[in-house]
Jmol script that loads the backbone (N, CA, C; Angstrom):
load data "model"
ATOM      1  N   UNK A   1      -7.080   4.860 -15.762  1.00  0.00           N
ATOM      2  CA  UNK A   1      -6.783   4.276 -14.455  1.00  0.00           C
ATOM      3  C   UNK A   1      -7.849   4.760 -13.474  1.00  0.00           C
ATOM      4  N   UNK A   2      -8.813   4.111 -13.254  1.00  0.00           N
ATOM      5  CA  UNK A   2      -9.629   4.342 -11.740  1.00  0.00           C
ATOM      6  C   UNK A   2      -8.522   4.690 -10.523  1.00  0.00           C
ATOM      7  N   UNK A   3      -9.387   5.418  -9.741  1.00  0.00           N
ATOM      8  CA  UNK A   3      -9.013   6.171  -9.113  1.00  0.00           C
ATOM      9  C   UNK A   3     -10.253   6.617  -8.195  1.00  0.00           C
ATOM     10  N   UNK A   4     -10.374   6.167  -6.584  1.00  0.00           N
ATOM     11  CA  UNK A   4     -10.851   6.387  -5.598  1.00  0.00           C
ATOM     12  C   UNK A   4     -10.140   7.417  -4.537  1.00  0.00           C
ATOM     13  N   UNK A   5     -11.119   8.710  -4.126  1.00  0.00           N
ATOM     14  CA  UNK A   5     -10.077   9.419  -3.391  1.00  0.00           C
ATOM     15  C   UNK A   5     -10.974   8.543  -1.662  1.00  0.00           C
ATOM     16  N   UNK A   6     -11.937   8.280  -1.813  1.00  0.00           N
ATOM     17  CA  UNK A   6     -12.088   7.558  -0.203  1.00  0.00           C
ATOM     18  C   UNK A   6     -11.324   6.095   0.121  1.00  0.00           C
ATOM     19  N   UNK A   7     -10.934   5.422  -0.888  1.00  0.00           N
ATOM     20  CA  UNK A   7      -9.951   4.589  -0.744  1.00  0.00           C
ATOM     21  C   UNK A   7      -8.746   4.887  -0.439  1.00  0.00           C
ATOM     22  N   UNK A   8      -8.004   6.148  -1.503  1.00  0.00           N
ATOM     23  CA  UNK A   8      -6.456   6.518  -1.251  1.00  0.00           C
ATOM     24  C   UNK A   8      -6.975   7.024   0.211  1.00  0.00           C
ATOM     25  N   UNK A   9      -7.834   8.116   0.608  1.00  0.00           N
ATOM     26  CA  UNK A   9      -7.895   8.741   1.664  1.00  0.00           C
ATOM     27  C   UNK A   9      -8.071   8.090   3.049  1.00  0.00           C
ATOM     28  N   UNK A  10      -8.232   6.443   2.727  1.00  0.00           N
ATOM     29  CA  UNK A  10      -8.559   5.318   4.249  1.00  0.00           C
ATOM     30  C   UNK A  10      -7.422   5.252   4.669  1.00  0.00           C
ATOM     31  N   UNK A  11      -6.306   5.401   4.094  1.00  0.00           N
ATOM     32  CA  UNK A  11      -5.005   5.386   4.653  1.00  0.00           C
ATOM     33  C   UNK A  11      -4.877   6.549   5.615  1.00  0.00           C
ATOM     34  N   UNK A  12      -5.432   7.077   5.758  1.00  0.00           N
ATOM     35  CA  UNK A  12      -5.246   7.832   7.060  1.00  0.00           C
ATOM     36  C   UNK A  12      -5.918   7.536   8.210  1.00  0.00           C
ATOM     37  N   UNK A  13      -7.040   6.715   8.052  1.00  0.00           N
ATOM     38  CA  UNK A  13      -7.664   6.335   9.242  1.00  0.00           C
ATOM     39  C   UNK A  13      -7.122   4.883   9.341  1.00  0.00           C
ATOM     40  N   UNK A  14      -6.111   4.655   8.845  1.00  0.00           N
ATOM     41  CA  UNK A  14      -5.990   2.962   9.197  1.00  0.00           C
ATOM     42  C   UNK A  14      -5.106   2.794   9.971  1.00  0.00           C
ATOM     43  N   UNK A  15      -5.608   2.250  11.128  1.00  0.00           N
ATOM     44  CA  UNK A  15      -4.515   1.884  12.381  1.00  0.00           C
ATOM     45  C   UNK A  15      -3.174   1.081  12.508  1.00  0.00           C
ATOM     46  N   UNK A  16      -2.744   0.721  11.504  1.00  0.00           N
ATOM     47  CA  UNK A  16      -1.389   0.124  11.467  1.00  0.00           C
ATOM     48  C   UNK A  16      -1.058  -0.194  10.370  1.00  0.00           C
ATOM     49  N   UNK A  17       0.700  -0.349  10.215  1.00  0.00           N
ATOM     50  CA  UNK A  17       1.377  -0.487   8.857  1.00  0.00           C
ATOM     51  C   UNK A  17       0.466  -1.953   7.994  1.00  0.00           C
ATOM     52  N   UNK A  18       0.273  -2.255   7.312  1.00  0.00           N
ATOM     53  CA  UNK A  18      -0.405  -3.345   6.590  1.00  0.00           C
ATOM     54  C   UNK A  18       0.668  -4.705   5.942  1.00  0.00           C
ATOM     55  N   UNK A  19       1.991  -4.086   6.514  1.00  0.00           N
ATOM     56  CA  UNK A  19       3.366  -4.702   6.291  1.00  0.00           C
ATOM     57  C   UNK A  19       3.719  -5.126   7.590  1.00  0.00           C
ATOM     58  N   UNK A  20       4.400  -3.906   8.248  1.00  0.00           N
ATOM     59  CA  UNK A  20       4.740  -4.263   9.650  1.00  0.00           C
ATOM     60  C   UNK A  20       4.260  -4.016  10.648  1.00  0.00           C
ATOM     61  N   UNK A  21       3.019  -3.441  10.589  1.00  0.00           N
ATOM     62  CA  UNK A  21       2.330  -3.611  11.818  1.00  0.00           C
ATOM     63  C   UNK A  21       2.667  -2.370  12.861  1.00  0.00           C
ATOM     64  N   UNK A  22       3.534  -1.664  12.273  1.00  0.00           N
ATOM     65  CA  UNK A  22       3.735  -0.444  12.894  1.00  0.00           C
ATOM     66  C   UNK A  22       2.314   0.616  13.371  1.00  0.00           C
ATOM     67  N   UNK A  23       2.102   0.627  14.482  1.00  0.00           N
ATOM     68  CA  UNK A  23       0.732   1.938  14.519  1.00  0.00           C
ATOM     69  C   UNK A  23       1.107   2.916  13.613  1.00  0.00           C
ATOM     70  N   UNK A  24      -0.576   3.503  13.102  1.00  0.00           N
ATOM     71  CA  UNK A  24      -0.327   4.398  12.329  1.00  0.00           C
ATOM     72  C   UNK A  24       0.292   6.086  13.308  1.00  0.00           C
ATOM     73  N   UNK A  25       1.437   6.220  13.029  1.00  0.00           N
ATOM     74  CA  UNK A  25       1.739   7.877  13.477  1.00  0.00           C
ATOM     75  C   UNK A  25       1.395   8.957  12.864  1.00  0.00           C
ATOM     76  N   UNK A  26       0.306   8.810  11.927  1.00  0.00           N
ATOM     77  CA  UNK A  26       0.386   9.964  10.967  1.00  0.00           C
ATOM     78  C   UNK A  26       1.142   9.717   9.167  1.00  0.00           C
ATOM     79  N   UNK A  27       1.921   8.656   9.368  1.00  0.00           N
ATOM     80  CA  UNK A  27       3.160   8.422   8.280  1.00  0.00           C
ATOM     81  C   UNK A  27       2.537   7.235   7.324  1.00  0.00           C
ATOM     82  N   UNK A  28       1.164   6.787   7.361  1.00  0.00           N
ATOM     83  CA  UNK A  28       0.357   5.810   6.843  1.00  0.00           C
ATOM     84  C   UNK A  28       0.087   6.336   5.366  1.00  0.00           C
ATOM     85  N   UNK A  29       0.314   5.884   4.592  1.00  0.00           N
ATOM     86  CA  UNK A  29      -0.007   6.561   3.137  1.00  0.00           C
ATOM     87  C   UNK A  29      -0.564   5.532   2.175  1.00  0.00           C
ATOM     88  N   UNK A  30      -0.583   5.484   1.132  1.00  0.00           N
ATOM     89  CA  UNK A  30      -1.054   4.716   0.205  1.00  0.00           C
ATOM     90  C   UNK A  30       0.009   4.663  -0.763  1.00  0.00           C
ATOM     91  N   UNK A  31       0.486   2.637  -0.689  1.00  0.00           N
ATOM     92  CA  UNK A  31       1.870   3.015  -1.387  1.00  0.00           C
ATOM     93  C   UNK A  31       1.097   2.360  -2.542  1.00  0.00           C
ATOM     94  N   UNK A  32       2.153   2.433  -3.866  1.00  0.00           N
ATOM     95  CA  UNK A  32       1.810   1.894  -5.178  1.00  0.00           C
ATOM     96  C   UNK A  32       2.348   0.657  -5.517  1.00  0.00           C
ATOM     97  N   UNK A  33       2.024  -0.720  -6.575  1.00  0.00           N
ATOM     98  CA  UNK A  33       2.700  -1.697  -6.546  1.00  0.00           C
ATOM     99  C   UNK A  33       3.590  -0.420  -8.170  1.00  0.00           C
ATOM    100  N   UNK A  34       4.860  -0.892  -8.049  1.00  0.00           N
ATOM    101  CA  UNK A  34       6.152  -0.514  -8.854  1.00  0.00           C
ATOM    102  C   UNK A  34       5.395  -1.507 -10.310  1.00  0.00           C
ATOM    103  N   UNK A  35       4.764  -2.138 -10.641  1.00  0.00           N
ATOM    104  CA  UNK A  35       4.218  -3.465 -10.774  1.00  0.00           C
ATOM    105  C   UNK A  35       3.782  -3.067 -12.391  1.00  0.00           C
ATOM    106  N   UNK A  36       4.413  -3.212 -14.033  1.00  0.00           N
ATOM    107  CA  UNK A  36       3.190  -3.481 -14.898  1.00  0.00           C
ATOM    108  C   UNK A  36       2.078  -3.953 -14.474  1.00  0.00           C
ATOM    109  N   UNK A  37       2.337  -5.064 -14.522  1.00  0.00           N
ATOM    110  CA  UNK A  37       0.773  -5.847 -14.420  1.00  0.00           C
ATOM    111  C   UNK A  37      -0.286  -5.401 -13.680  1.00  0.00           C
ATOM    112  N   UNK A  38       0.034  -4.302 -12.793  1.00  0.00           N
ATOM    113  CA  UNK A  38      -0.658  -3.728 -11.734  1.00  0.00           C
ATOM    114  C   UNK A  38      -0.948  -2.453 -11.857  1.00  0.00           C
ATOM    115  N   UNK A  39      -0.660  -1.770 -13.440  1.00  0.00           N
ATOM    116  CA  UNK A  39      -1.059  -0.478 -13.758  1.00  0.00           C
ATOM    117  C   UNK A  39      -0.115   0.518 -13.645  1.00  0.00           C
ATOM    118  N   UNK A  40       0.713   0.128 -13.051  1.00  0.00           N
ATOM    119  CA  UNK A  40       2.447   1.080 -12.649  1.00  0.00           C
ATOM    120  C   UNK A  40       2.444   1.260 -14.250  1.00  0.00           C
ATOM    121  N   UNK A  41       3.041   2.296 -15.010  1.00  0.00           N
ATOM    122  CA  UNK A  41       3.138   3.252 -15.361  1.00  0.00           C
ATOM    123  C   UNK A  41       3.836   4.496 -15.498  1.00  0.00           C
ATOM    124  N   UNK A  42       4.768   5.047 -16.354  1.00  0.00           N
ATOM    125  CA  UNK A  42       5.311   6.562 -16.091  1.00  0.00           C
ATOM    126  C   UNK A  42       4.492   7.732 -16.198  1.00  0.00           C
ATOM    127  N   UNK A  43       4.625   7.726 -15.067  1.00  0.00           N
ATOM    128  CA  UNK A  43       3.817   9.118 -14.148  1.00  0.00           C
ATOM    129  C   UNK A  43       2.439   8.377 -13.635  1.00  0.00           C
ATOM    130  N   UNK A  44       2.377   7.020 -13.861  1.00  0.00           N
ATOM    131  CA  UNK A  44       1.186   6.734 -12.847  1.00  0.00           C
ATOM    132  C   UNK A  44       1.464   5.370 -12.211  1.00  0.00           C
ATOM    133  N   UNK A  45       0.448   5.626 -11.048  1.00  0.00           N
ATOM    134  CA  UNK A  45       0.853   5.268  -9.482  1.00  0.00           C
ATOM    135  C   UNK A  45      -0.114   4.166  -9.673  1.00  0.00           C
ATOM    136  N   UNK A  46      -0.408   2.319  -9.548  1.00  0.00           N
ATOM    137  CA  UNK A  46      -0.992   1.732  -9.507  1.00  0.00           C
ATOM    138  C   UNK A  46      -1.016   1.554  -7.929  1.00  0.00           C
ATOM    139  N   UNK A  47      -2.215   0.875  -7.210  1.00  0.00           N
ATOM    140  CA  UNK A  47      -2.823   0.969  -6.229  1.00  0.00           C
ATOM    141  C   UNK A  47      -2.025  -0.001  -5.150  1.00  0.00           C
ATOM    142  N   UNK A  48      -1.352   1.142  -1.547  1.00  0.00           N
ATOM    143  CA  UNK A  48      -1.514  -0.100  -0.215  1.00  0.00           C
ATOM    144  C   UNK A  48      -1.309   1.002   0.845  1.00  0.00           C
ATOM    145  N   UNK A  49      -1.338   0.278   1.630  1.00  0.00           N
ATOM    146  CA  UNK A  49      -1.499   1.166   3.096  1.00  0.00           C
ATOM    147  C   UNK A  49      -0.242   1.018   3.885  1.00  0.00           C
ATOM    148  N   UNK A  50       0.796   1.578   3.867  1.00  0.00           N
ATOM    149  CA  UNK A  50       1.762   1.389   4.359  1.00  0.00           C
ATOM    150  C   UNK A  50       2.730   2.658   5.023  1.00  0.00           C
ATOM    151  N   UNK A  51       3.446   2.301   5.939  1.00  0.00           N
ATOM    152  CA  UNK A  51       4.135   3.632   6.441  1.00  0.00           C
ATOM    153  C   UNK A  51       5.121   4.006   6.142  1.00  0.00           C
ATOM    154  N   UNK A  52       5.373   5.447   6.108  1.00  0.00           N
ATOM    155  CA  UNK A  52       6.799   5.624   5.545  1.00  0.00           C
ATOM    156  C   UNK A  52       7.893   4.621   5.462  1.00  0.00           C
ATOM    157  N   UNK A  53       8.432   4.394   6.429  1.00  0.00           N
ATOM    158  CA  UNK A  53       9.779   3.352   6.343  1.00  0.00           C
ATOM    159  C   UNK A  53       8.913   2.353   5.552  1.00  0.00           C
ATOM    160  N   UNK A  54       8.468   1.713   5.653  1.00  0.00           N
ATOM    161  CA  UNK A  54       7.878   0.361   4.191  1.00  0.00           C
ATOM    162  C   UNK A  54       7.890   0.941   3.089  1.00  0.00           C
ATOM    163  N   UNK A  55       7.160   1.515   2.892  1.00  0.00           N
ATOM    164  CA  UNK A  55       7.215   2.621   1.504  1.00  0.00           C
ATOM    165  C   UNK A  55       8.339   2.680   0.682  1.00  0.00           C
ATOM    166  N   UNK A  56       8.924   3.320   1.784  1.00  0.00           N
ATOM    167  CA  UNK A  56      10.594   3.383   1.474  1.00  0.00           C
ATOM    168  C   UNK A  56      11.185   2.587   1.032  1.00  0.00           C
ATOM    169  N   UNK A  57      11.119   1.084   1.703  1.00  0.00           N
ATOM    170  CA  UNK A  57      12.052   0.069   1.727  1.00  0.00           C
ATOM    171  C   UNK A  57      11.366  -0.732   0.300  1.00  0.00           C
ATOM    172  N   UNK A  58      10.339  -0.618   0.294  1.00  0.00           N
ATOM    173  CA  UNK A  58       9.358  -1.464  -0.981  1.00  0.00           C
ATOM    174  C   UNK A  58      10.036  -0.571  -2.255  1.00  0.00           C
ATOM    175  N   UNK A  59       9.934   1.225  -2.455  1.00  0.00           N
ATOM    176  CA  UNK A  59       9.874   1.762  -3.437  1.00  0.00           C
ATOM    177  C   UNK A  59      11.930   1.691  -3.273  1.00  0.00           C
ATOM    178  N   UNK A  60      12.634   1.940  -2.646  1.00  0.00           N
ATOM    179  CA  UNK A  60      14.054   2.816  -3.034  1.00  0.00           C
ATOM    180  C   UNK A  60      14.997   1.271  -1.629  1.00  0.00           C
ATOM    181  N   UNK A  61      14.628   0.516  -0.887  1.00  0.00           N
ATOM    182  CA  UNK A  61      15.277   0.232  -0.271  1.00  0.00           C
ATOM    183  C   UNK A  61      15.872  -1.060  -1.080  1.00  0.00           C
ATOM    184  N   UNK A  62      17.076  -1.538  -0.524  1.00  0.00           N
ATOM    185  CA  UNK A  62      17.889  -2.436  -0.785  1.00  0.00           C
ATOM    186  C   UNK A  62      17.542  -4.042  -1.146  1.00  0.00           C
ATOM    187  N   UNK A  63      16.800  -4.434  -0.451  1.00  0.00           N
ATOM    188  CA  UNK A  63      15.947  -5.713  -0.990  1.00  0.00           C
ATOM    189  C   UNK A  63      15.413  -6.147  -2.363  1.00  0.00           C
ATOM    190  N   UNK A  64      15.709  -7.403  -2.729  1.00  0.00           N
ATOM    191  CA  UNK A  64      15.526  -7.944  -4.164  1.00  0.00           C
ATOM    192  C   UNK A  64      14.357  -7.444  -4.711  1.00  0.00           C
ATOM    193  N   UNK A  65      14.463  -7.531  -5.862  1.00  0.00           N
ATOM    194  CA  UNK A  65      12.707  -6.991  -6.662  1.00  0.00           C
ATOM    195  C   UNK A  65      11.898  -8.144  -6.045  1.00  0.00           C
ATOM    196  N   UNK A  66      12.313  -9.413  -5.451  1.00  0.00           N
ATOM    197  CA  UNK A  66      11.402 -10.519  -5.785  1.00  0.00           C
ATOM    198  C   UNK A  66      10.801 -10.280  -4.262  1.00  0.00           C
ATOM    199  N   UNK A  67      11.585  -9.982  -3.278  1.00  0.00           N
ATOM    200  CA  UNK A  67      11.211  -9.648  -1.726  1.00  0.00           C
ATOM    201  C   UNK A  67      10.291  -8.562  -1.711  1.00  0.00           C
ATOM    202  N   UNK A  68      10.843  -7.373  -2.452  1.00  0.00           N
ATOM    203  CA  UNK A  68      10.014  -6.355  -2.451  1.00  0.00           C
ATOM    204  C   UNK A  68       8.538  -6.531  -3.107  1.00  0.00           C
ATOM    205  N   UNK A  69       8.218  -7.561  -4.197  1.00  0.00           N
ATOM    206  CA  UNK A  69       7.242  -7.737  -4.628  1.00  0.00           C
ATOM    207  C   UNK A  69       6.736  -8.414  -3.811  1.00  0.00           C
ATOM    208  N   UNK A  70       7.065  -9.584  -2.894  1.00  0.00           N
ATOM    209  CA  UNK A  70       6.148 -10.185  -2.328  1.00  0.00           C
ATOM    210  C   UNK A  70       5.852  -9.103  -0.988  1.00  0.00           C
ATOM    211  N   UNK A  71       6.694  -8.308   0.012  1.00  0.00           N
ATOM    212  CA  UNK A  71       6.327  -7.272   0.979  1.00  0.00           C
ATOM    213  C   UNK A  71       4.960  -6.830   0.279  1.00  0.00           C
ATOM    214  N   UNK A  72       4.858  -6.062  -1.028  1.00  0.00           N
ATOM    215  CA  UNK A  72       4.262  -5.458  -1.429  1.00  0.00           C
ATOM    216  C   UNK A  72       2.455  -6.236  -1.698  1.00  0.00           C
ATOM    217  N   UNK A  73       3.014  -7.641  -2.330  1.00  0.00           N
ATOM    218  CA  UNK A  73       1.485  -8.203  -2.322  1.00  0.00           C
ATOM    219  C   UNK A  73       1.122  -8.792  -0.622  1.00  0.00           C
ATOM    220  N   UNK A  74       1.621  -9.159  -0.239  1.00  0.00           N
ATOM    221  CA  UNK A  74       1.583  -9.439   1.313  1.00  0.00           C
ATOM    222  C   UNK A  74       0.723  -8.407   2.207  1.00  0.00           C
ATOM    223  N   UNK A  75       1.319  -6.875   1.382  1.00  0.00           N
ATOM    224  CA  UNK A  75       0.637  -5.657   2.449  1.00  0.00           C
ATOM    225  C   UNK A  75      -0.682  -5.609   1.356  1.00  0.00           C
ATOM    226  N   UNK A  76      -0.641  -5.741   0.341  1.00  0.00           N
ATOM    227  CA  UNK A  76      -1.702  -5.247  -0.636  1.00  0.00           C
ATOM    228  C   UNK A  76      -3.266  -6.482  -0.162  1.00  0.00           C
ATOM    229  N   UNK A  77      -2.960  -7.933   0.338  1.00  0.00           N
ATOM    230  CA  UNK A  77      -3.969  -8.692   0.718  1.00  0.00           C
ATOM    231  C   UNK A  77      -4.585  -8.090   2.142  1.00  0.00           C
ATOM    232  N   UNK A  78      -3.695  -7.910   2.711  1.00  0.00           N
ATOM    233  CA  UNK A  78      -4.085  -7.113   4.123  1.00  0.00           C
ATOM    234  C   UNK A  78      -4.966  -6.369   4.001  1.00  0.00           C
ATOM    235  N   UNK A  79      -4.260  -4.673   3.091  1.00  0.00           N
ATOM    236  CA  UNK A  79      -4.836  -3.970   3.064  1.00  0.00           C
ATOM    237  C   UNK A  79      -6.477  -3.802   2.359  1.00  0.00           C
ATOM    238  N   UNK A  80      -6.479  -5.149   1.174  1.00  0.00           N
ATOM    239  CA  UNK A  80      -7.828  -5.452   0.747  1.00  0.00           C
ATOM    240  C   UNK A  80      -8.936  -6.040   2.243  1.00  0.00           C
ATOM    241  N   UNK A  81      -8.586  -6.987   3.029  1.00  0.00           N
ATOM    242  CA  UNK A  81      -8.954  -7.406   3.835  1.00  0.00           C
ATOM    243  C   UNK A  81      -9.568  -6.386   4.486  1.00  0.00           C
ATOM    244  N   UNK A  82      -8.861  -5.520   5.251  1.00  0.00           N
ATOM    245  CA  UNK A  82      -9.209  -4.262   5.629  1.00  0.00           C
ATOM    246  C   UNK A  82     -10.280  -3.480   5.216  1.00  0.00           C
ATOM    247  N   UNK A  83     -10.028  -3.515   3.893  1.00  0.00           N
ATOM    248  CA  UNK A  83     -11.143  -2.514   3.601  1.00  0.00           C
ATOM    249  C   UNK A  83     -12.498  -2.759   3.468  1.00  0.00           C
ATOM    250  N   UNK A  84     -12.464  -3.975   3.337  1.00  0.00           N
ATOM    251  CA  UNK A  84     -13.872  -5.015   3.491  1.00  0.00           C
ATOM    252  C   UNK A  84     -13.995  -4.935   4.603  1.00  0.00           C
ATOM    253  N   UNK A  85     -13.567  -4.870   5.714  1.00  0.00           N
ATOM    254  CA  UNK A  85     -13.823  -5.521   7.337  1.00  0.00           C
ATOM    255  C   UNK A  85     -14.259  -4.040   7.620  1.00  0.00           C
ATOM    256  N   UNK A  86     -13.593  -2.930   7.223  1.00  0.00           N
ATOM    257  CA  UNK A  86     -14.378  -1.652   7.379  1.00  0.00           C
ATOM    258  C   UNK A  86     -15.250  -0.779   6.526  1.00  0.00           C
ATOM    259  N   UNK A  87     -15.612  -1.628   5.380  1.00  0.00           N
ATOM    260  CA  UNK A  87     -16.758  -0.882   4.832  1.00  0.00           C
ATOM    261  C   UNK A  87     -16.346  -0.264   3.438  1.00  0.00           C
ATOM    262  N   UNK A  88     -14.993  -0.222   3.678  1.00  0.00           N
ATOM    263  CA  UNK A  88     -14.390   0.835   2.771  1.00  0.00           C
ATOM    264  C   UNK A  88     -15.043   0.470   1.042  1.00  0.00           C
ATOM    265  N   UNK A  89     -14.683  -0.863   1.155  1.00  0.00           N
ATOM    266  CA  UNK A  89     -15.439  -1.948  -0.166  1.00  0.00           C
ATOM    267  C   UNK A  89     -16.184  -2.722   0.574  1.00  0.00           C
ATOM    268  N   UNK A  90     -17.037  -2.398  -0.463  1.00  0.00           N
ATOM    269  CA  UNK A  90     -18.713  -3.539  -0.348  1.00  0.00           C
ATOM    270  C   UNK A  90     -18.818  -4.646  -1.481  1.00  0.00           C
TER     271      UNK A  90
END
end "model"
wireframe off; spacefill off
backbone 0.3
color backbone group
């Protein structure tokens, strides 16, 4: 599994949830898609920028797998967007 620590680590400089738009408070992390197809894994974390409460609600909250998957690719296009618009990927 590739593995970028200046990618996981842009989540701290990224100014808002990539879901809801929440400013970043500090609580911005790099969530994982739950996802086979996406490298999810036991004991490994496939590759988004999101804040605690999303995190939350994507990984343990109440919403269908099918909602939570789309939250999850929804924040995951963003967060690609992003990282192009800042350099992060070339």
């Amino acid at each position: 599994m590739y593995r970028n620590k200046k990618l996981l680590n842009g989540a701290r400089d990224c100014p808002y949830c990539m879901l809801c738009s929440r400013p970043n408070d500090g609580t911005i992390v790099a969530a994982h898609s739950n996802q086979l197809r996406d490298g999810k894994g036991k004991s490994i974390k496939a590759h988004d920028y999101l804040c605690y409460q999303c995190h939350y609600e994507i990984d343990q909250g109440a919403n269908s797998k099918e909602q939570k998957l789309n939250d999850w690719e929804t924040a995951h296009r963003k967060t690609v967007g992003y990282m192009i618009e800042t350099g992060l990927l070339k």
